[in-house]
KOLKELUM-303046 format. One record per residue: residue number from 0; residue in one letter; x negated, y negated, z negated of N, C-alpha, C in turn. Coordinates in Angstrom, 1 decimal, decimal comma. Example, Ala and Ser with C-alpha at 12.3 -4.5 7.8 and 13.67 -1.06 7.14 Angstrom:
residues 2
[rec 0; 'a'; [-13,2; 5,7; -7,8]; [-12,3; 4,5; -7,8]; [-13,2; 3,3; -7,8]],
[rec 1; 's'; [-12,8; 2,2; -7,1]; [-13,7; 1,1; -7,1]; [-12,9; 0,0; -7,9]],
***
This chain:
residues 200
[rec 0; 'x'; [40,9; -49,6; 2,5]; [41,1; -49,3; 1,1]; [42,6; -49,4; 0,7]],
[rec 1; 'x'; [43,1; -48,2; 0,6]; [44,5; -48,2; -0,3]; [44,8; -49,5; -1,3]],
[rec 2; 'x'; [44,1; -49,4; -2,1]; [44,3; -50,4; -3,0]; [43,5; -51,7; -3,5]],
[rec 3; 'x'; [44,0; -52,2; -1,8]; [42,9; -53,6; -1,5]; [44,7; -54,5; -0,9]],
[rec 4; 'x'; [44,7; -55,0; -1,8]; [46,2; -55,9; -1,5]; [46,1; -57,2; -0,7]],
[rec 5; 'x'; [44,6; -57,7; 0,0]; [44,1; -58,6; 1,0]; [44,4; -57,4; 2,0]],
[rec 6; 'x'; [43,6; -56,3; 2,0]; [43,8; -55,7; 3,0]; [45,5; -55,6; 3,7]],
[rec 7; 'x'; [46,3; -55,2; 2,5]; [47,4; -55,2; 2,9]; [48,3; -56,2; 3,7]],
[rec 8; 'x'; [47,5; -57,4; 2,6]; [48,3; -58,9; 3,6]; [47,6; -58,7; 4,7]],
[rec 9; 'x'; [46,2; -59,1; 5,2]; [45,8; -59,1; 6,6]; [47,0; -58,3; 7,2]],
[rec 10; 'x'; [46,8; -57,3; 7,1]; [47,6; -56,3; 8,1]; [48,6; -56,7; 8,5]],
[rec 11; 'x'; [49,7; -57,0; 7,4]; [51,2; -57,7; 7,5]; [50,8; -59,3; 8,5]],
[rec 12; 'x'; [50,2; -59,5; 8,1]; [50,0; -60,9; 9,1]; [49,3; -60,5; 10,5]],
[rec 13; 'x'; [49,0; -59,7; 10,8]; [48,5; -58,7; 12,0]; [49,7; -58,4; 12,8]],
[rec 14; 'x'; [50,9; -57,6; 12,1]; [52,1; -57,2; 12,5]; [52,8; -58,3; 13,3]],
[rec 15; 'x'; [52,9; -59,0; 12,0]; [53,9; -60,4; 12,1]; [53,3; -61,3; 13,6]],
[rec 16; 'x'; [52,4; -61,5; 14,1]; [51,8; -61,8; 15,0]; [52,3; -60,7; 16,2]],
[rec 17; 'x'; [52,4; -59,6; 15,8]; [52,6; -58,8; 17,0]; [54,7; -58,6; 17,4]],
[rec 18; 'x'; [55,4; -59,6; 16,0]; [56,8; -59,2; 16,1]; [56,9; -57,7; 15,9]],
[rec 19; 'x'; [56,1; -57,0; 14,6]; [56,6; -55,8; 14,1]; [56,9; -56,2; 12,9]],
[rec 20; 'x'; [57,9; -56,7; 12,5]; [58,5; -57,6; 11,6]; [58,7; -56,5; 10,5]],
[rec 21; 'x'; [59,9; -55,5; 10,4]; [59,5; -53,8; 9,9]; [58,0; -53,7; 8,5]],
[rec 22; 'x'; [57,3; -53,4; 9,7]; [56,0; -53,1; 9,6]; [55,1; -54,6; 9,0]],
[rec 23; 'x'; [55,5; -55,1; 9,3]; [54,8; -56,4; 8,4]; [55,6; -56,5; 6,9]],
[rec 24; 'x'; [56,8; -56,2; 6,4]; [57,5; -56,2; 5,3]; [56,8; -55,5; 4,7]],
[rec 25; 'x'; [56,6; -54,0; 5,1]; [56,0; -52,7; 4,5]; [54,9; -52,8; 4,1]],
[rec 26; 'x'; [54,1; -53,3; 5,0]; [52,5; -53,9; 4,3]; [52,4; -54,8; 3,1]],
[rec 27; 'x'; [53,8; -55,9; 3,4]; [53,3; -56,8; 2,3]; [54,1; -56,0; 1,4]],
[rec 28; 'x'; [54,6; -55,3; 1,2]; [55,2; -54,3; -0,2]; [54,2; -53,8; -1,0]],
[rec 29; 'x'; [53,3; -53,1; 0,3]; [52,5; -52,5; -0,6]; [51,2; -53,7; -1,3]],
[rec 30; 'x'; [51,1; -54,7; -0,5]; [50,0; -55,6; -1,4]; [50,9; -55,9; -2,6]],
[rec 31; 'x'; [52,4; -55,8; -2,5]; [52,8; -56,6; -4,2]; [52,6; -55,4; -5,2]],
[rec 32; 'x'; [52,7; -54,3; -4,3]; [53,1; -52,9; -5,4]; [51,2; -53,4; -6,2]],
[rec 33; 'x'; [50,6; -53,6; -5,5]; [49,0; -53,9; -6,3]; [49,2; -54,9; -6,9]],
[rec 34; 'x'; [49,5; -56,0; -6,5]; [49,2; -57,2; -7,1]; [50,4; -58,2; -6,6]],
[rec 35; 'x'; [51,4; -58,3; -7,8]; [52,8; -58,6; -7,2]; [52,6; -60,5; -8,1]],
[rec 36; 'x'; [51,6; -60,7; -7,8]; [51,3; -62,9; -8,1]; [50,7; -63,1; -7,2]],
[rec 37; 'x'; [50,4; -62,4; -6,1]; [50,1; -63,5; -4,8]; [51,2; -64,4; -3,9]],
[rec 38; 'x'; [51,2; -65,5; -4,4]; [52,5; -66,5; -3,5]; [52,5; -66,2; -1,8]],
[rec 39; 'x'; [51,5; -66,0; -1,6]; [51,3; -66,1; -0,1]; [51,9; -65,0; 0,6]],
[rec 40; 'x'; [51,9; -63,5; -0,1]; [52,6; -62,6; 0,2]; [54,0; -62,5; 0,2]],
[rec 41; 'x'; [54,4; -63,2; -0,7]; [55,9; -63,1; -1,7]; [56,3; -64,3; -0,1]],
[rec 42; 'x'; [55,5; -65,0; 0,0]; [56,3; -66,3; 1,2]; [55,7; -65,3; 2,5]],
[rec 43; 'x'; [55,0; -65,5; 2,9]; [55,1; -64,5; 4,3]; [55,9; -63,2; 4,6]],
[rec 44; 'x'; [56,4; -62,8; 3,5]; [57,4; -61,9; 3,5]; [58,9; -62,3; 3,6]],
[rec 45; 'x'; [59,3; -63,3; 3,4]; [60,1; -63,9; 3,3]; [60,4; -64,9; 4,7]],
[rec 46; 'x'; [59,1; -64,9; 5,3]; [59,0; -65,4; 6,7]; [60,1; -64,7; 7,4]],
[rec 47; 'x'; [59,0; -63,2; 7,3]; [59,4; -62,1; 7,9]; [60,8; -61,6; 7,9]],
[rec 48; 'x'; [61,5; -61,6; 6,7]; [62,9; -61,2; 6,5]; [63,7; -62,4; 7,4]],
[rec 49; 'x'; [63,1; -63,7; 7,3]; [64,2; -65,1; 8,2]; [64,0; -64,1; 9,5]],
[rec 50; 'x'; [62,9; -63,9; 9,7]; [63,0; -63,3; 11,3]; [63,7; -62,2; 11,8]],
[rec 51; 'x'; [63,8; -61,3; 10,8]; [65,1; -60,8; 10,9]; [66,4; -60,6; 10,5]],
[rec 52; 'x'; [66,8; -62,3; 10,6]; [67,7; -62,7; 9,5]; [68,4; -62,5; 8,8]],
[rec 53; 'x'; [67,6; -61,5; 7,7]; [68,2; -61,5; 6,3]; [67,4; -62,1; 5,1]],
[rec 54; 'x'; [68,6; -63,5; 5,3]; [68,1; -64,1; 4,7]; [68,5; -64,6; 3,7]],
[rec 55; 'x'; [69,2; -63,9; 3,1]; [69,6; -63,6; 1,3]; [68,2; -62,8; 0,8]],
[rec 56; 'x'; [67,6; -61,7; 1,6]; [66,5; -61,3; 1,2]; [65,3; -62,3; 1,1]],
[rec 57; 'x'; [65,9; -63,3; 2,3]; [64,2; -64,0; 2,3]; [64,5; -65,4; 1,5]],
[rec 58; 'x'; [65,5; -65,2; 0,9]; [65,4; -66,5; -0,3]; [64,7; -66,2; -1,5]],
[rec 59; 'x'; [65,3; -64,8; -1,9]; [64,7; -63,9; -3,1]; [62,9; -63,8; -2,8]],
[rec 60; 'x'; [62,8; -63,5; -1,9]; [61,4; -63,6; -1,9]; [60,7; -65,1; -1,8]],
[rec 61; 'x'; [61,1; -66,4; -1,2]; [60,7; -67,7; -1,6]; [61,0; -67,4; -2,9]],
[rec 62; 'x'; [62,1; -67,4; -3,7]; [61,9; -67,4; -5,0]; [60,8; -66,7; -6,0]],
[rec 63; 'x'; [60,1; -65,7; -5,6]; [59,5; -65,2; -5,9]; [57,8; -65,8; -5,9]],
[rec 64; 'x'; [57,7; -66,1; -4,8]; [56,5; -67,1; -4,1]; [56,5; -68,2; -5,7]],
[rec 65; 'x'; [57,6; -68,8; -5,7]; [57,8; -70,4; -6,1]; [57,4; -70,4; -7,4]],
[rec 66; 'x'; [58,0; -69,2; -8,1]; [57,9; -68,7; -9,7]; [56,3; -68,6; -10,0]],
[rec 67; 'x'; [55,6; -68,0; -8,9]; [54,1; -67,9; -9,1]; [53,6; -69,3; -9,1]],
[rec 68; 'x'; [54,0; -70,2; -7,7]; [53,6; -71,4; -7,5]; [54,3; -72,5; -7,2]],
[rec 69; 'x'; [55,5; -73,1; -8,5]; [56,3; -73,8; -7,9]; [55,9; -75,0; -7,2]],
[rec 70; 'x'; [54,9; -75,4; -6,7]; [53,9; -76,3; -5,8]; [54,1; -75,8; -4,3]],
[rec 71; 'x'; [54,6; -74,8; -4,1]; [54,4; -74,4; -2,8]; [55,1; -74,8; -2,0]],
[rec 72; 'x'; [54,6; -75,9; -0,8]; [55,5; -76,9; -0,3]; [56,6; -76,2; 0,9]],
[rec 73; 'x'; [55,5; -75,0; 2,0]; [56,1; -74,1; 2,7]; [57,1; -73,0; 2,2]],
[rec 74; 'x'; [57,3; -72,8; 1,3]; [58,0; -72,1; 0,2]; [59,3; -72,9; 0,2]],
[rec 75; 'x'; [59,2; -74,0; -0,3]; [60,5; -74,8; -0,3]; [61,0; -75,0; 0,8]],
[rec 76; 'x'; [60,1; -75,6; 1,9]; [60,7; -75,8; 3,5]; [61,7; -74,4; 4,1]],
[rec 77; 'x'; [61,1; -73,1; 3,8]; [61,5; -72,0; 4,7]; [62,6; -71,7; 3,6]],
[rec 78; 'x'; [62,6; -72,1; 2,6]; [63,7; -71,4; 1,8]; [65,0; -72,4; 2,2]],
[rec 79; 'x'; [64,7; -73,3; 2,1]; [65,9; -74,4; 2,6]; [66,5; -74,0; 4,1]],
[rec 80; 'x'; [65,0; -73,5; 4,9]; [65,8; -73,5; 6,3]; [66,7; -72,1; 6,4]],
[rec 81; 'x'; [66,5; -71,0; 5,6]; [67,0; -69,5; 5,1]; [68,6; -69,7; 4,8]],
[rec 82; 'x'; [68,5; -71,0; 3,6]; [69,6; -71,6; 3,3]; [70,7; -72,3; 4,1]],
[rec 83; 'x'; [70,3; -73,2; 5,0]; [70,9; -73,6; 6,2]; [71,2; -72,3; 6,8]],
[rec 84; 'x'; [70,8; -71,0; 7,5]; [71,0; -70,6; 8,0]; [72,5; -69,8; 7,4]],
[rec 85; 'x'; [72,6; -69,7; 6,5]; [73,9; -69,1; 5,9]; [75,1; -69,8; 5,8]],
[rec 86; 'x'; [74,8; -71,5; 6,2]; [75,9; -72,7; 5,8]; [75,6; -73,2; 4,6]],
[rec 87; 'x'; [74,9; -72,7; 3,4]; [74,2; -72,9; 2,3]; [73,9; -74,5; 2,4]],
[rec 88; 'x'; [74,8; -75,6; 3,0]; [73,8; -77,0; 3,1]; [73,4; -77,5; 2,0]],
[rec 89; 'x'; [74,1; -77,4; 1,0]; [74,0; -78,4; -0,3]; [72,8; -77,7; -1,3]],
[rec 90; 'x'; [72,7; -76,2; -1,1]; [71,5; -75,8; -1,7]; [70,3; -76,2; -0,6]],
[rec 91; 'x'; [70,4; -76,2; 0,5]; [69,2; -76,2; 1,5]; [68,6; -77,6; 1,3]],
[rec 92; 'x'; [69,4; -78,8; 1,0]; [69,2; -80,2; 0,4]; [68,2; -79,9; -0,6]],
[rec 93; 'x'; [68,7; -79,3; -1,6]; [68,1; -79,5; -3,1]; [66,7; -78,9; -2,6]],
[rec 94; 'x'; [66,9; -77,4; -1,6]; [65,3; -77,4; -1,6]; [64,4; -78,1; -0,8]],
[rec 95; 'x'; [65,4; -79,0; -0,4]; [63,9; -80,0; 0,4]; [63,6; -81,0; -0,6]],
[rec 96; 'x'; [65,1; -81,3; -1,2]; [64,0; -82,8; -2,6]; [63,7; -81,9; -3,4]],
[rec 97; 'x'; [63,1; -80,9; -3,7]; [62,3; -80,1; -4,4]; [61,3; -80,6; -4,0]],
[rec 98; 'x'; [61,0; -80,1; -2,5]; [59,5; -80,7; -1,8]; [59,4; -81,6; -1,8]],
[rec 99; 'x'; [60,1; -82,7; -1,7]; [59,8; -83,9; -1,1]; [59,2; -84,8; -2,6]],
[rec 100; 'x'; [59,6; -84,1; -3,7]; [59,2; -84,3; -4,9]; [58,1; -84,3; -5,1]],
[rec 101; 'x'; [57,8; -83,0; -4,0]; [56,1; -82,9; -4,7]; [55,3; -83,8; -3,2]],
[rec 102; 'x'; [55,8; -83,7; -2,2]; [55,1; -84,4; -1,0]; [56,2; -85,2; -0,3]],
[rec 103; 'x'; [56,4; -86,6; -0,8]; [57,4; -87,1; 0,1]; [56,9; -88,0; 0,9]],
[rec 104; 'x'; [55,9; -87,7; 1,7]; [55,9; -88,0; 3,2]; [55,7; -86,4; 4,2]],
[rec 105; 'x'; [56,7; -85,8; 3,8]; [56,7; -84,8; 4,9]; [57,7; -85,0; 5,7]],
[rec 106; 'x'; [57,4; -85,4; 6,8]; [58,4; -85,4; 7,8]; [59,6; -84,5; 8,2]],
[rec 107; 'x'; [58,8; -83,3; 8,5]; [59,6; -82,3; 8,9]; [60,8; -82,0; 7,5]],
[rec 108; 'x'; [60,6; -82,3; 6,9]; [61,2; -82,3; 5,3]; [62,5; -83,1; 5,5]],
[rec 109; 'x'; [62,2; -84,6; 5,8]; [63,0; -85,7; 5,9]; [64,0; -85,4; 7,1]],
[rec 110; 'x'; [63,2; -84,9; 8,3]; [64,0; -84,5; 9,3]; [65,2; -83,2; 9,0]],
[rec 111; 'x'; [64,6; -82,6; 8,4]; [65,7; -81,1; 8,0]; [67,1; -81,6; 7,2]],
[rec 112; 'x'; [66,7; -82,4; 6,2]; [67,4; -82,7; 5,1]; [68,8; -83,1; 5,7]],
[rec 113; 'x'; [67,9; -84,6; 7,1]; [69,0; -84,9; 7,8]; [70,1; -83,9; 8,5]],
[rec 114; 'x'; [69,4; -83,3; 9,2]; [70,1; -82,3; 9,6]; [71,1; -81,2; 8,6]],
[rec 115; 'x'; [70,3; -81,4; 7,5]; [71,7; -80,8; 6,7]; [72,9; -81,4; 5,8]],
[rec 116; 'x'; [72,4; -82,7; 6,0]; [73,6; -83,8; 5,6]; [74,6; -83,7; 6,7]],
[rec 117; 'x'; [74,0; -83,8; 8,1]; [74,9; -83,9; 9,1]; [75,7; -82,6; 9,4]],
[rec 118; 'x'; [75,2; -81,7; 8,8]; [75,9; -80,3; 8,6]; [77,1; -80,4; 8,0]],
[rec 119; 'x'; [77,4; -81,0; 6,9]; [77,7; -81,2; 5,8]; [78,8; -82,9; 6,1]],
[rec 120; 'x'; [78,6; -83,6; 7,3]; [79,7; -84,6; 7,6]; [78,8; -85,8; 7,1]],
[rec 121; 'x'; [77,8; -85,2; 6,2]; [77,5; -86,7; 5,5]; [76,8; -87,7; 6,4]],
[rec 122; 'x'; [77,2; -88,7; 7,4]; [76,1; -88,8; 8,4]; [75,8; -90,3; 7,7]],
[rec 123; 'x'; [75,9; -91,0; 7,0]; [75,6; -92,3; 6,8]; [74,5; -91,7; 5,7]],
[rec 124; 'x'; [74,2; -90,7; 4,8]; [73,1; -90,3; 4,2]; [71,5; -90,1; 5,4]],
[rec 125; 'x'; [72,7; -89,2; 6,1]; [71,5; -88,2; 7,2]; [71,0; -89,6; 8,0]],
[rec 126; 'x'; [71,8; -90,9; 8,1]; [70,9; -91,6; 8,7]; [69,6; -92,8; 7,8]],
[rec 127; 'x'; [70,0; -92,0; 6,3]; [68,6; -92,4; 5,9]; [67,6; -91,8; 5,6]],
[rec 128; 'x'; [68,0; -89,8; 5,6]; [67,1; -89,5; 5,8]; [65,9; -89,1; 7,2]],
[rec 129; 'x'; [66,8; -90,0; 8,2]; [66,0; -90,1; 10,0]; [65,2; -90,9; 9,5]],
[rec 130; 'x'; [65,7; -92,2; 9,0]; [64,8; -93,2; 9,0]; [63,9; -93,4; 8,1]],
[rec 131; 'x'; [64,1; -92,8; 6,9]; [62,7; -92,6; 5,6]; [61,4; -91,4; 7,0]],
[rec 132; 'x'; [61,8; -90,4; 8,0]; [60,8; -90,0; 8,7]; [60,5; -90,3; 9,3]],
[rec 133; 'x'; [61,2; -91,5; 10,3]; [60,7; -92,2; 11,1]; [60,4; -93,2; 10,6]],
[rec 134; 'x'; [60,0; -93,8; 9,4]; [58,8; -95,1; 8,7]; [57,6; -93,8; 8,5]],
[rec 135; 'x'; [57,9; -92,7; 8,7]; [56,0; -92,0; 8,2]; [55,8; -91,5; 9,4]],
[rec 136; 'x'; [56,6; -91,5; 10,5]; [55,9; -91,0; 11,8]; [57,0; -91,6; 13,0]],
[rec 137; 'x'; [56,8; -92,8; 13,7]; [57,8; -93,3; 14,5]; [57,7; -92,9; 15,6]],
[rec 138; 'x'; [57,4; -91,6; 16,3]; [56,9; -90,9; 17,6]; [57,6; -89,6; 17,6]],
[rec 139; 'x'; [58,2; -89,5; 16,3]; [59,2; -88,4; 16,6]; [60,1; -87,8; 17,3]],
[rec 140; 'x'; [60,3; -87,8; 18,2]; [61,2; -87,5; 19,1]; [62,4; -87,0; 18,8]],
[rec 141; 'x'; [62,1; -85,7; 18,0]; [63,2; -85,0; 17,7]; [64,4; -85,6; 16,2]],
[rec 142; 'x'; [63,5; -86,4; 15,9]; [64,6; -87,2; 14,5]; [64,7; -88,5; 15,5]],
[rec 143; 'x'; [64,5; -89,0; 16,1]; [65,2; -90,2; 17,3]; [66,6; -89,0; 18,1]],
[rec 144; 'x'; [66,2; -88,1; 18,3]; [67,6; -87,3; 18,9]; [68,8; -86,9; 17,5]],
[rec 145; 'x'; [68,5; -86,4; 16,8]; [69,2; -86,7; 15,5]; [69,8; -87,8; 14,9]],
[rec 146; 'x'; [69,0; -88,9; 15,0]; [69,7; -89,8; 14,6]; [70,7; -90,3; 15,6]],
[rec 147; 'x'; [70,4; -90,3; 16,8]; [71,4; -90,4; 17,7]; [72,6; -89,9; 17,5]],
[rec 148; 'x'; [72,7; -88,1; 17,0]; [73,9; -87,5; 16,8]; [74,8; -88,0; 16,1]],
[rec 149; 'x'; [73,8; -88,7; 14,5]; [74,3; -89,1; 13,5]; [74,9; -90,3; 13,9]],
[rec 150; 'x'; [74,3; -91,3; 14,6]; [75,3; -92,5; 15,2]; [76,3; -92,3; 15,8]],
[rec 151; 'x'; [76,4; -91,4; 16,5]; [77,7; -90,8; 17,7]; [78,5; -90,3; 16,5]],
[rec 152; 'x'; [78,4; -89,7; 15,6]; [79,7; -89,0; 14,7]; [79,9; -90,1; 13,9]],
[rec 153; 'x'; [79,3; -91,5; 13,9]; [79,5; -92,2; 13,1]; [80,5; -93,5; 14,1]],
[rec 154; 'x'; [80,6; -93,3; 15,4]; [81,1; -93,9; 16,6]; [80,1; -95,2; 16,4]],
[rec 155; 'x'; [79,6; -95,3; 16,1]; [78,0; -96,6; 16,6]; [77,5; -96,4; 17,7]],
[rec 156; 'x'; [78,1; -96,8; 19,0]; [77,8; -96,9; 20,0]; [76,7; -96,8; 20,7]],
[rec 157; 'x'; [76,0; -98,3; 20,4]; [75,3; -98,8; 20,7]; [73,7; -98,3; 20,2]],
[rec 158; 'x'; [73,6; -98,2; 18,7]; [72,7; -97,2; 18,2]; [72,2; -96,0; 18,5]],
[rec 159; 'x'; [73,6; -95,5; 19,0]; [73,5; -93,9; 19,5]; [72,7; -93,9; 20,7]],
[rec 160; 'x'; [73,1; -95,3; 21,7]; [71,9; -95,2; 22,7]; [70,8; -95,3; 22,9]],
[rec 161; 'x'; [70,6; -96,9; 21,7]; [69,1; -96,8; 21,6]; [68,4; -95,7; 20,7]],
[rec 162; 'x'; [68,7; -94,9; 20,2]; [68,6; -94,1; 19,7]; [67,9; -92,9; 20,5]],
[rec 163; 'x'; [69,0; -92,6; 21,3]; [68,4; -91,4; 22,5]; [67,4; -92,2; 23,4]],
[rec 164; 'x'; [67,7; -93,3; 23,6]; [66,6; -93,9; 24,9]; [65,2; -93,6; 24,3]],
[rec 165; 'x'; [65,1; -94,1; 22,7]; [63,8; -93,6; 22,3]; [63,8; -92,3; 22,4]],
[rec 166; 'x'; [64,2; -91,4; 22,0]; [64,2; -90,2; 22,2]; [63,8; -89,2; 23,5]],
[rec 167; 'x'; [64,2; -90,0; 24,5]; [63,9; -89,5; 25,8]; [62,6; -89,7; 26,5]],
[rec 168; 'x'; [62,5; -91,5; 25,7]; [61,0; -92,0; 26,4]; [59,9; -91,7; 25,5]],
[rec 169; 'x'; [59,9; -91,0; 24,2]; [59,1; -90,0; 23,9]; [58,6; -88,5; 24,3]],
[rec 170; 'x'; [59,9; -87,9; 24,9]; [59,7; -87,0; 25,1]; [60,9; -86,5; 26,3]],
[rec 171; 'x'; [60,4; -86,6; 27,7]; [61,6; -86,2; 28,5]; [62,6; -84,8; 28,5]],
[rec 172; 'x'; [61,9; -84,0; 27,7]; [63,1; -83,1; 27,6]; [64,0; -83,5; 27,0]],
[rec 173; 'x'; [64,5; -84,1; 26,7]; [65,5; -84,6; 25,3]; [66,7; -85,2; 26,3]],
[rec 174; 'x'; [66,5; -85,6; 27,5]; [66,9; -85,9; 28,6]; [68,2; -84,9; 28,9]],
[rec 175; 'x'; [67,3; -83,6; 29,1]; [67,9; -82,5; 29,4]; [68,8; -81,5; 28,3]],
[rec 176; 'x'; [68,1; -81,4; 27,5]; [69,2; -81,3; 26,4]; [70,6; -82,5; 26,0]],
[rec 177; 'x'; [70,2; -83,4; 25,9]; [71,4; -84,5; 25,8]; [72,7; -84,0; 26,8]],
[rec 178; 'x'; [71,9; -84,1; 28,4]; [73,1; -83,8; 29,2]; [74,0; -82,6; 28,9]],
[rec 179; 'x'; [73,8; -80,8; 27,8]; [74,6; -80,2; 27,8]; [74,7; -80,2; 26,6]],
[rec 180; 'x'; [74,3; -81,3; 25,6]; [75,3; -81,0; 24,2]; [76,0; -81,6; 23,9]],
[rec 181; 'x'; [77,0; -80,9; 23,0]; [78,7; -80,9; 22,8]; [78,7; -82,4; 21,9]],
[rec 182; 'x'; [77,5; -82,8; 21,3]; [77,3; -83,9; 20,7]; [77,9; -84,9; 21,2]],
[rec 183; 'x'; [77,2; -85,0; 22,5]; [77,4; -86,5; 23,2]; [78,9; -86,4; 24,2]],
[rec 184; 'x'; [79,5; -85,4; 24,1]; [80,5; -85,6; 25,0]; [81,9; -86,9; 25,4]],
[rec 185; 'x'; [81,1; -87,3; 23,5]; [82,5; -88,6; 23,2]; [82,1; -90,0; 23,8]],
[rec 186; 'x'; [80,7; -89,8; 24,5]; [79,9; -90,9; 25,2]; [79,8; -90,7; 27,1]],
[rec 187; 'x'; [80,2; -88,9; 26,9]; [79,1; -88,7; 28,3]; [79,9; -89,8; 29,7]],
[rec 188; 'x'; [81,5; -90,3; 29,7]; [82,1; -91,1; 30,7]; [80,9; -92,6; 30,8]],
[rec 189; 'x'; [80,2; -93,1; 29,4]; [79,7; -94,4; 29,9]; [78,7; -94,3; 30,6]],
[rec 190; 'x'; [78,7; -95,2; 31,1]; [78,0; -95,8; 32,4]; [76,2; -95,8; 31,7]],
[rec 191; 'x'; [76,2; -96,4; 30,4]; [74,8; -96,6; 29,8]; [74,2; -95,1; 29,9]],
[rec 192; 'x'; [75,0; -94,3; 29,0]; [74,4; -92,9; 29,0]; [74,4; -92,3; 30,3]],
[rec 193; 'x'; [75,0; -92,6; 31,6]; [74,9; -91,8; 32,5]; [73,3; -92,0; 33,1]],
[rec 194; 'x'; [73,5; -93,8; 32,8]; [72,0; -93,9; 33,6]; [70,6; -93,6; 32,3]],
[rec 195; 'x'; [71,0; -93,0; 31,4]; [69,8; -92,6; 30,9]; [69,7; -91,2; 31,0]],
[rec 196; 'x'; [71,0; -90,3; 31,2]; [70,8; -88,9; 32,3]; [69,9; -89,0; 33,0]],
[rec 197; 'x'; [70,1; -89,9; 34,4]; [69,4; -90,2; 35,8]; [68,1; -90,2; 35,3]],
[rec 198; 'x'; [67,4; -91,2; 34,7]; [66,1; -91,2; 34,4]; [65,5; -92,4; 35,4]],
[rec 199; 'x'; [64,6; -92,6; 35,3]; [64,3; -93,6; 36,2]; [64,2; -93,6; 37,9]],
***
């Protein structure tokens, strides 16, 4: 049915599944041209444009999503990460304590934020926001590697190790990544970090 604007999302989310990103935009056009207050379209559309990173386009469309439902927690997350992708850090902040306003135990939230503080130099912030996500989920792996960065730009040694060691012994790829990023290079001569390279 022409003028069935589920039909049209299904579809678009059919596409987007298949990486006809194009063709998933198009679909969800025509569900708005019917019925332009579905958040879900206005944000999956906006998925779609990050993916093909235009993402001035895919702000405007989270914006659009948000205006319908400013509750919408994925809305705020992809719009912030849209934001980051342009260097946008200080707006990409605001849209995560947007979210975090409405759900502040989201990890992934806390985790991002940090990462855009640390964008941004700010690393004694970004190491509170590692640690407000590691008190709601301490198995993280990937905010134990972050905070690590944020210790190393802050020259804390010692933190920066225990830091990655948890990081590694949650999750051994972290191992591997460590050894080629530009992060740790101000560490890679010590002897501690070498033998957490090695592995056991």
């Amino acid at each position: 049915n022409e003028n069935d604007d589920d039909a049209w999302y299904n579809r678009g989310v059919l596409l987007g599944a298949l990486g006809q990103y194009e063709a998933e935009i198009a679909s969800y056009d025509k569900a708005i041209a019917i019925n332009p207050q579905n958040a879900d379209v206005w944000h999956n559309r906006g998925i779609a444009l990050g993916d093909l990173e235009s993402y001035e386009a895919a702000i405007a469309s989270y914006d659009e999503a948000l205006k319908i439902d400013p509750f919408y927690i994925n809305a705020w997350f992809n719009r912030g990460f849209a934001l980051g992708s342009l260097g946008r850090y200080e707006a990409e902040i605001a849209s995560y304590d947007q979210l975090l306003d409405i759900e502040p135990g989201d990890v992934e939230a806390w985790n991002s934020r940090g990462i855009a503080l640390s964008d941004l130099g700010r690393f004694a912030e970004a190491l509170d926001s590692y640690a407000t996500a590691l008190e709601l989920d301490p198995l993280r792996d990937e905010v134990f590697y972050n905070l690590a960065i944020a210790y190393g730009n802050l020259g804390q040694i010692e933190d920066t190790l225990f830091a990655l060691a948890q990081a590694i012994e949650l999750n051994d790829e972290n191992r591997m990544f460590a050894a080629e990023d530009l992060d740790f290079d101000w560490i890679r001569q010590d002897p501690r970090f070498q033998t957490l390279m090695k592995g056991n």
